[in-house]
C-alpha positions as CSV (number, residue, x, y, z in Angstrom):
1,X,281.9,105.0,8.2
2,X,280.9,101.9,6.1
3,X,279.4,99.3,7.4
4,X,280.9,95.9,7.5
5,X,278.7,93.8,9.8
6,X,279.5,93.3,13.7
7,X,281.0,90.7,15.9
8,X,277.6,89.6,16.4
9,X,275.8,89.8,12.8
10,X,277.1,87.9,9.7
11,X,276.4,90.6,7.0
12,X,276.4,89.0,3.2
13,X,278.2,91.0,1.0
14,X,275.1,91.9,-0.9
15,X,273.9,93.3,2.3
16,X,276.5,95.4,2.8
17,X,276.6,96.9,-0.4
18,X,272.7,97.4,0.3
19,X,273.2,99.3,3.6
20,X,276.0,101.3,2.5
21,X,274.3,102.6,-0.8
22,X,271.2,103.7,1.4
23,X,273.3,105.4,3.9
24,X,275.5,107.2,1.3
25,X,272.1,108.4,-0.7
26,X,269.9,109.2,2.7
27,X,267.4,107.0,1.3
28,X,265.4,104.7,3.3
29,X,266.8,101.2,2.9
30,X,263.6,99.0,2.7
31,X,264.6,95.4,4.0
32,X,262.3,92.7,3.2
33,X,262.6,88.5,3.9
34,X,261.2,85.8,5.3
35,X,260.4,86.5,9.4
36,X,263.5,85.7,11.3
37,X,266.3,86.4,8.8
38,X,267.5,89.3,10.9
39,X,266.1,92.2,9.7
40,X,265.0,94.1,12.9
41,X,268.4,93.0,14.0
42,X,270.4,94.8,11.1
43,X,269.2,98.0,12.4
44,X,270.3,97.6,15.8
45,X,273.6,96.6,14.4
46,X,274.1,99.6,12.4
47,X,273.4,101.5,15.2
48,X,276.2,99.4,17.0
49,X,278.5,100.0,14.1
50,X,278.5,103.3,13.5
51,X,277.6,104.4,17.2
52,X,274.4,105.9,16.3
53,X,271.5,106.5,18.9
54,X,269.0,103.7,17.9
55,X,265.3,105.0,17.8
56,X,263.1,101.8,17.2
57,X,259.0,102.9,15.9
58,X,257.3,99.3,16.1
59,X,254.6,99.3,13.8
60,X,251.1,97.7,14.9
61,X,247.6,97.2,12.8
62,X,246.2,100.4,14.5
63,X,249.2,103.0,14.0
64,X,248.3,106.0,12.2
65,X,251.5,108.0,10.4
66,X,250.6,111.1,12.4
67,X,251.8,109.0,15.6
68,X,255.0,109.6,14.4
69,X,255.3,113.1,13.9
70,X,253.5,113.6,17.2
71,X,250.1,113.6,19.0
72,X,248.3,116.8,20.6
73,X,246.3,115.8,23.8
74,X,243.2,117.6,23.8
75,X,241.6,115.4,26.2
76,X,244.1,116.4,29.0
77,X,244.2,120.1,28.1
78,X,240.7,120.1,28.7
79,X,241.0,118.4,32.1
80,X,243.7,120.6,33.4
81,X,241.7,123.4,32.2
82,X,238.6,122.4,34.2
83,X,240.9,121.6,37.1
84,X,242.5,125.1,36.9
85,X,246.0,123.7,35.8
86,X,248.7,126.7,34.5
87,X,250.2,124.4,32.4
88,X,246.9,124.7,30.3
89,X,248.4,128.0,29.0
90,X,251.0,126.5,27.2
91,X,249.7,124.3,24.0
92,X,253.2,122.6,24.2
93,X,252.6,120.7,27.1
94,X,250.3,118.7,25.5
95,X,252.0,118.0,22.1
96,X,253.4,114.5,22.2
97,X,256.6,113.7,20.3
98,X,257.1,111.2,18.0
99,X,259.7,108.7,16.6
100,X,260.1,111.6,13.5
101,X,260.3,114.2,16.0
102,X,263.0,112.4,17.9
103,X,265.2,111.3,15.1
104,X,264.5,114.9,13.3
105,X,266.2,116.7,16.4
106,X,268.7,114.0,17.8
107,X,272.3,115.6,18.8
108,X,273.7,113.2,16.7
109,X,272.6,111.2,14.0
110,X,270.8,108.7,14.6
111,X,269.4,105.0,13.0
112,X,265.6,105.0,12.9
113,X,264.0,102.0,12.6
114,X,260.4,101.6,11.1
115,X,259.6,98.0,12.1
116,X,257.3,96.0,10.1
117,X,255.9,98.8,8.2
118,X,253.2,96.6,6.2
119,X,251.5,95.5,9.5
120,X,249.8,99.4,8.9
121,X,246.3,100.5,7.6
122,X,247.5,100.5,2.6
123,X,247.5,104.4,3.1
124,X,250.3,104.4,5.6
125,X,253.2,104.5,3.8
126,X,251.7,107.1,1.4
127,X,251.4,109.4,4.6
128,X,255.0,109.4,5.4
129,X,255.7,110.0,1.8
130,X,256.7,114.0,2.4
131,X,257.8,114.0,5.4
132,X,260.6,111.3,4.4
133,X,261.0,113.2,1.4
134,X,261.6,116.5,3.1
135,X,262.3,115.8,6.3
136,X,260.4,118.2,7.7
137,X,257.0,118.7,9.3
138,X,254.9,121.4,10.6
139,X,253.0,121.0,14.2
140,X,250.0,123.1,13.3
141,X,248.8,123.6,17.1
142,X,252.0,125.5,17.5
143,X,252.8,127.0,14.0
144,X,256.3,125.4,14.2
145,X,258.5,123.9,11.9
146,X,260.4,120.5,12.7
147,X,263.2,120.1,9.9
148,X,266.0,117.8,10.2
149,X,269.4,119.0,10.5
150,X,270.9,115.7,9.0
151,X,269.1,113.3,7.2
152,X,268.5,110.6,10.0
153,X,269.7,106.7,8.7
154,X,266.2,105.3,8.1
155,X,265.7,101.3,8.3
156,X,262.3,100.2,7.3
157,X,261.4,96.5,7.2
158,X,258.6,94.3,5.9
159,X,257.1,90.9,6.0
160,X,255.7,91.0,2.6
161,X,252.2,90.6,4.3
162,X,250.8,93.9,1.8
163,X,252.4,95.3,-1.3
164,X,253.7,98.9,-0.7
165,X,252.8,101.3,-2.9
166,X,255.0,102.3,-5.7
167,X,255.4,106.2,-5.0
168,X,256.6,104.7,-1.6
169,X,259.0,102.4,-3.2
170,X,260.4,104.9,-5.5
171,X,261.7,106.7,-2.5
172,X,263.4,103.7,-0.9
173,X,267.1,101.7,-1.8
174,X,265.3,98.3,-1.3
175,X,267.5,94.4,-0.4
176,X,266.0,91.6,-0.1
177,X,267.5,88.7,2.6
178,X,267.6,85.8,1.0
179,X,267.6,82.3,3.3
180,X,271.0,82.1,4.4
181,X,272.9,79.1,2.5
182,X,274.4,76.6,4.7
183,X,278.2,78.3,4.9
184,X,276.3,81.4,5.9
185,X,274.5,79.6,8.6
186,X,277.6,77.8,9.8
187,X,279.0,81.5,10.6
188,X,275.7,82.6,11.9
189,X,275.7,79.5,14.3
190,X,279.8,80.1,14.8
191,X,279.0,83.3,15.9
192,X,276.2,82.5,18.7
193,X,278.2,78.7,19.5
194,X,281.7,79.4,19.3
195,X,283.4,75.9,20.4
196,X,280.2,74.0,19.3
197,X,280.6,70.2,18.0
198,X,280.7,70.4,14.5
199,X,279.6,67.2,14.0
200,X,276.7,68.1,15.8
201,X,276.5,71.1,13.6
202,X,276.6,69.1,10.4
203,X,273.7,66.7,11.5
204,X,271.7,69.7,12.9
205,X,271.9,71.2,9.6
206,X,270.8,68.4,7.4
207,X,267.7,68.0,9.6
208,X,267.3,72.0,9.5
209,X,267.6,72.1,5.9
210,X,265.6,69.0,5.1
211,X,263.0,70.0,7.5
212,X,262.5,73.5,4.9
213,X,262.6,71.1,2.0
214,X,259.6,69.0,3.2
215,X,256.4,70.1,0.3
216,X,253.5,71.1,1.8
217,X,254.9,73.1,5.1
218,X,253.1,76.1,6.1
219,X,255.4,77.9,8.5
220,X,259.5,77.4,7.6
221,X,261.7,77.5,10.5
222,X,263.8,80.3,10.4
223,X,267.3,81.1,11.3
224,X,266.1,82.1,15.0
225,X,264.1,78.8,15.7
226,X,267.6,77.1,14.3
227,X,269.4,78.8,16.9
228,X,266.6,77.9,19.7
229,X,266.9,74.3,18.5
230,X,270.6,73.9,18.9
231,X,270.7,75.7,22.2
232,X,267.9,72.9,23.4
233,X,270.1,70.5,21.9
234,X,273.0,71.7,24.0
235,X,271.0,71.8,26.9
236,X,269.5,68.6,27.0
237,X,272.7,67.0,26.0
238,X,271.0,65.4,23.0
239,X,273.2,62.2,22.1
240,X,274.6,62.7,19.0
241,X,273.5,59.2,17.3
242,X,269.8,60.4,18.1
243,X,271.0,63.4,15.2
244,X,272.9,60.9,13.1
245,X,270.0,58.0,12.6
246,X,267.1,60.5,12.1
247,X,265.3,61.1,8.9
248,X,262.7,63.4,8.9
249,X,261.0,61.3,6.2
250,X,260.5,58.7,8.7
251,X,260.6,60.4,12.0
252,X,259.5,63.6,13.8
253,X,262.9,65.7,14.8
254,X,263.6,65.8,18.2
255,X,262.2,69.0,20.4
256,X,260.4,69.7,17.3
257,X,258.1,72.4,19.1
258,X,261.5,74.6,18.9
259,X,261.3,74.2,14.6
260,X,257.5,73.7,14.0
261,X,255.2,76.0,14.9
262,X,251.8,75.0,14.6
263,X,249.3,71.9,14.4
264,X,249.4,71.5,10.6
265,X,253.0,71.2,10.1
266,X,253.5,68.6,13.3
267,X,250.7,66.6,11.8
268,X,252.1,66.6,8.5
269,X,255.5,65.2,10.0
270,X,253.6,62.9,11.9
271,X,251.5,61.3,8.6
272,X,255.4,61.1,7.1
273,X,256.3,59.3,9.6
274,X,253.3,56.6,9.5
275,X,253.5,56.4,6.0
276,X,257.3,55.6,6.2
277,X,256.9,53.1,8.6
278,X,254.0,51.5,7.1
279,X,256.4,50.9,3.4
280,X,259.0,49.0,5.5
């Protein structure tokens, strides 16, 4: 089955020639972008597209590769033992699956999603490197062998926060999301807004995009703060004419906290708008 986006994700072309390459190869498409352009999201919609079991492994600072192969308890052996426990007779009971494990021995194939894979310790992705590679393990407390039947679909995503290291990247079919352009974002917003006022559209995405365009900005707003905005906007029953007279050279958007997310960037607005008013 190829994959052609969903009713409720706007796939680019690009993107789908991305996700279909790395699902015809069994390589692990590595998605990169700015935060918010969907890439978390892609996986969950190839899952819904090709009716795959989804098995989501959410990467943190302190996640060691091991943790996804799986994780012998020795701590609770030990108790059970000293409490007199019969299940301390059986090593398995205390061998923990992990995501690899699961997707490994899933019925049916599954879409395994590595999220935000450059949040981990430089040597992570090295660590994975075989067992990607092979797909296949070995769980040395019970001398087994875990060995995929079917190469699993493997979505791996990154912020671009640490380079990854080439060995790893070798491995990988890699896309890039670029920003959406604004006909992409009108069929982004059609799809979560369908009815919406597209004069209210229009104006929201002049602001948006001028709003990215300001110099000196430290955090963008993304295409999920967009959405956030125009469902305040809908909820508050902004008045259009607020939309059509504002200039973010001159004024702070309205419910701003929904497109700017820290201190700097809201006092940067506000010394545009000072300055603007101060040249009149």
């Amino acid at each position: 089955m190829r994959f052609e986006g969903t009713a409720d994700y706007v796939a680019t072309d690009d993107l789908k020639v991305a996700v279909n390459a790395a699902v015809m190869l069994r390589r692990p498409l590595l998605v990169k972008g700015e935060p918010g352009t969907g890439k978390t999201v892609l996986a969950q919609q190839i899952a819904a597209a090709m009716d795959a079991p989804l098995i989501e492994w959410n990467i943190k600072s302190t996640t060691k590769a091991h943790q996804g192969l799986y994780e012998y308890d020795a701590v609770a052996r030990l108790r059970d033992g000293q409490l007199g426990d019969e299940r301390v007779h059986d090593i398995r009971n205390y061998i923990r699956k992990g995501k690899l494990w699961e997707a490994f021995t899933s019925p049916r194939l599954p879409v395994l999603l590595i999220d935000e894979i450059d949040k981990a310790d430089i040597e992570f992705p090295n660590d994975l490197l075989q067992e990607l590679d092979r797909m296949e393990f070995h769980v040395y407390e019970t001398g087994e062998t875990v060995k995929a039947q079917e190469r699993p679909i493997v979505v791996i995503t990154s912020n671009n926060e640490k380079e990854l290291p080439d060995a790893f990247l070798r491995r990988c079919f890699f896309h890039y999301i670029r920003f959406p352009d604004r006909e992409t974002m009108q069929a982004i917003i059609d799809v979560h807004f369908p009815g919406i006022q597209k004069v209210l559209v229009s104006r929201a995405l002049d602001i948006f995009y001028e709003v990215r365009d300001v110099p000196g900005l430290r955090k963008k707003p993304s295409t999920s703060e967009l959405l956030d905005w125009l469902k305040l906007l809908l909820a508050e029953d902004m008045p259009l004419d607020v939309l059509q007279s504002r200039d973010v050279r001159k004024a702070i958007p309205p419910l701003h906290g929904a497109l700017l997310k820290n201190e700097q960037d809201v006092m940067l607005f506000e010394r545009l708008a000072f300055m603007a008013r101060r040249e009149r």
